[in-house]
C-alpha positions as CSV (number, residue, x, y, z in Angstrom):
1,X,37.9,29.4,8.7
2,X,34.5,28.1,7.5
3,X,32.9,27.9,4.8
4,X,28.9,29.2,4.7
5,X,25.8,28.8,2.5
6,X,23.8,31.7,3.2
7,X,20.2,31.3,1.9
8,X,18.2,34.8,2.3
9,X,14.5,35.6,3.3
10,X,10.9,36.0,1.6
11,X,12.1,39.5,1.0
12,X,14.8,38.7,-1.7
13,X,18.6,39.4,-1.1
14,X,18.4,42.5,0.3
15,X,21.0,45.0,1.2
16,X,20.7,43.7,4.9
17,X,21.5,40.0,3.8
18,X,24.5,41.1,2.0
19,X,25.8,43.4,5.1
20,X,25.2,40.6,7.6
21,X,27.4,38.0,4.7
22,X,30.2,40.6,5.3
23,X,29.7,40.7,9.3
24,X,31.0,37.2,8.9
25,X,33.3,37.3,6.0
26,X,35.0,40.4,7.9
27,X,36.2,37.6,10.3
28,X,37.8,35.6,7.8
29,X,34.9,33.5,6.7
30,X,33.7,32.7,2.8
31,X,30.6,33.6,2.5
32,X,28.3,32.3,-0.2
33,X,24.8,34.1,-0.8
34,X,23.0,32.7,-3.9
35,X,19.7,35.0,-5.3
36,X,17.0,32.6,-5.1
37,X,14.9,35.6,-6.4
38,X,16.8,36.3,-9.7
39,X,17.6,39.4,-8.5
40,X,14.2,40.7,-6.9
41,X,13.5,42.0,-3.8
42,X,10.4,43.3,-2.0
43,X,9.5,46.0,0.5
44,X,7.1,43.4,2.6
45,X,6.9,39.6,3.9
46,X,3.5,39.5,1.5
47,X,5.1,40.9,-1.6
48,X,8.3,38.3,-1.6
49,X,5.9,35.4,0.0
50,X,3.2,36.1,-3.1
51,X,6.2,36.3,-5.5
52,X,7.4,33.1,-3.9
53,X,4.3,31.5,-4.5
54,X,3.8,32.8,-8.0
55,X,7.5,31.4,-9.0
56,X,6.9,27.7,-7.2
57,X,8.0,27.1,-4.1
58,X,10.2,24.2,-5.6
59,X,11.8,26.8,-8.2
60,X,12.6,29.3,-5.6
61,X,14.7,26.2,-3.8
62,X,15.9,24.8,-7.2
63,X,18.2,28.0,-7.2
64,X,19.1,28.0,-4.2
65,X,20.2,24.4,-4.5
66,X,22.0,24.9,-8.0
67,X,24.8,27.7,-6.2
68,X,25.5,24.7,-3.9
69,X,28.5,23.0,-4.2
70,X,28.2,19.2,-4.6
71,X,29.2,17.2,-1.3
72,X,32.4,17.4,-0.3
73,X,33.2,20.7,0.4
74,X,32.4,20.8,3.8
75,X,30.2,23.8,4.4
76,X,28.1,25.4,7.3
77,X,24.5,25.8,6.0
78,X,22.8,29.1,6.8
79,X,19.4,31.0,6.6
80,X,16.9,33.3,7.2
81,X,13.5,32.2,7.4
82,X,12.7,31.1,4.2
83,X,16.3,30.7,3.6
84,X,16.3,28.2,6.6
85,X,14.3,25.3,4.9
86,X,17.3,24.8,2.4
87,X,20.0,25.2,5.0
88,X,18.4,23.3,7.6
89,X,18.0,20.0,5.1
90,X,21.2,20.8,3.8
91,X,22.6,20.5,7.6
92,X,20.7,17.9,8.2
93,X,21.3,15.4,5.4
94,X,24.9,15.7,3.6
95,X,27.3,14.1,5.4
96,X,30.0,16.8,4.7
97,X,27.6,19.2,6.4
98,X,29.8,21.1,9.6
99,X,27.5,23.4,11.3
100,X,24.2,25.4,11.0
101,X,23.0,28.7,11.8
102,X,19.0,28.9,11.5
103,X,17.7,32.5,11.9
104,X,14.0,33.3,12.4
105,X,12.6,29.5,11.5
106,X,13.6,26.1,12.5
107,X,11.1,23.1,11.0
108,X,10.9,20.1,12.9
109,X,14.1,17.7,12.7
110,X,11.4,14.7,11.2
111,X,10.8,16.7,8.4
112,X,14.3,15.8,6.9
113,X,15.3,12.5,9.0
114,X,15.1,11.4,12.6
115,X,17.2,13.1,14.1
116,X,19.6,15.9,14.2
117,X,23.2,14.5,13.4
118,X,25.7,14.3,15.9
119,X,28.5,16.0,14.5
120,X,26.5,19.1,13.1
121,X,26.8,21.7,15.3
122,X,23.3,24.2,15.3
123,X,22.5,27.3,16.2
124,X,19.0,28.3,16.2
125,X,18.2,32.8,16.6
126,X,14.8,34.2,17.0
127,X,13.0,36.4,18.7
128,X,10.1,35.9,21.5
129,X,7.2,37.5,20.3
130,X,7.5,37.0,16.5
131,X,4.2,35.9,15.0
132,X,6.2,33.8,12.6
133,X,9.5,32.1,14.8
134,X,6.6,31.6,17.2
135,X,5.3,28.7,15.4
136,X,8.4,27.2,14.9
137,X,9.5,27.8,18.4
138,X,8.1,23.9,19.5
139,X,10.3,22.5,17.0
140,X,13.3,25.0,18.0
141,X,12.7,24.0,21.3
142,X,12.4,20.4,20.8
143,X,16.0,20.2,18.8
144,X,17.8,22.0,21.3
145,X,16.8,19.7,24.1
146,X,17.1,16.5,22.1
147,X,21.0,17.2,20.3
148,X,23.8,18.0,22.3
149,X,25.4,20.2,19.8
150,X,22.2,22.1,19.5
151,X,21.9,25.8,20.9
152,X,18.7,28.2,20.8
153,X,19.0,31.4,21.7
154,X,15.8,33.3,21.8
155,X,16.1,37.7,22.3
156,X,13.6,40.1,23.3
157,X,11.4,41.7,21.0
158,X,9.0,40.9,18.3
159,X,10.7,41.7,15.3
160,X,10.8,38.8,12.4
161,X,13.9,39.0,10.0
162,X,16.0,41.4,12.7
163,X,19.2,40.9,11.4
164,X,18.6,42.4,8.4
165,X,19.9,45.6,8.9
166,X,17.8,47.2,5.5
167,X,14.2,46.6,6.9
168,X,12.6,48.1,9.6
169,X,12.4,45.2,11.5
170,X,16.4,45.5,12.0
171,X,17.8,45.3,15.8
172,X,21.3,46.3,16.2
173,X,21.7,44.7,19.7
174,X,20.3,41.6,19.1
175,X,22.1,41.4,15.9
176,X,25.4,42.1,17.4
177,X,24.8,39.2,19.8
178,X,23.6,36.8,17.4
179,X,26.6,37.5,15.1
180,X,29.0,37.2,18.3
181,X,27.6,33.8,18.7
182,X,27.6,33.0,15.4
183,X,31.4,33.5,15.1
184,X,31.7,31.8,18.1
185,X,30.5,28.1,16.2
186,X,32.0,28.9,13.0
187,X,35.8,29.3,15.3
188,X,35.0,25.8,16.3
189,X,33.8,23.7,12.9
């Protein structure tokens, strides 16, 4: 069983974040979730972005760092949105990294390296007509066609953050799917 780094959205750890960490722990997987927002949480994207903003940008990933174990433990690296600029550098750049799961983001692979490593397999979730995965599509895109290990899986809809179950943006069906193939790369790290 693997063991995951789950760093939540702009909208805190939410009930939604929590309930998708036990979709996967209720398969036999640890689940870590550390509370970047010292236990906040906001009702829009705008509230938790301006808190975001207001905290430091650099502070908000400084806790999310510090629940990290140290290299060595051999970890998948997760997020949402926000979440996914700490697991994707995380994925990309410890060596003990052994899988990612990107959910509603993806940055461009140069931002932490050259490349995507080899060994790392990725999994990138989003939806079609989200305003905000849209602009990250390219660099979704771009990953997925450049690493072998690399899988995008784009669903219908518009809906940013739709695997939270607690927000309104929540999608059962595509949730469902994405956490199918979610289990499906953690059975194989």
């Amino acid at each position: 069983m693997a063991e995951i780094m789950l760093y939540h959205h702009v909208q805190g750890l939410t009930d939604g974040v929590a309930a998708f960490a036990e979709g996967l722990r209720a398969s036999g997987h640890t689940v870590h979730v550390p509370d970047m927002f010292a236990g906040r949480t906001f009702a829009s994207i705008e509230e938790g972005f301006a808190y975001a903003r207001e905290t430091g940008f650099d502070m908000v990933r400084q806790r999310g760092l510090a629940e990290t174990p140290e290299p060595g433990a051999g970890l998948v690296f997760a997020g949402f949105s926000l979440g996914v600029t700490i697991a994707q550098q995380l994925a990309q750049t410890r060596d003990d990294a052994r899988g990612a799961l990107l959910i509603d983001s993806c940055l461009p692979v140069a931002e932490f390296g050259s490349a995507w490593p080899e060994t790392v397999p990725v999994q990138i979730h989003g939806k079609e007509d989200d305003e905000f995965f849209n602009e990250d599509l390219p660099s979704a895109r771009a990953l997925a066609d450049s690493t072998p290990s690399a899988e995008l899986f784009v669903y219908p809809g518009s809906q940013h953050l739709f695997a939270d179950s607690s927000l309104d943006s929540f999608d059962a069906d595509a949730t469902a799917l994405l956490l199918e193939r979610a289990r499906r790369l953690l059975a194989a790290v």
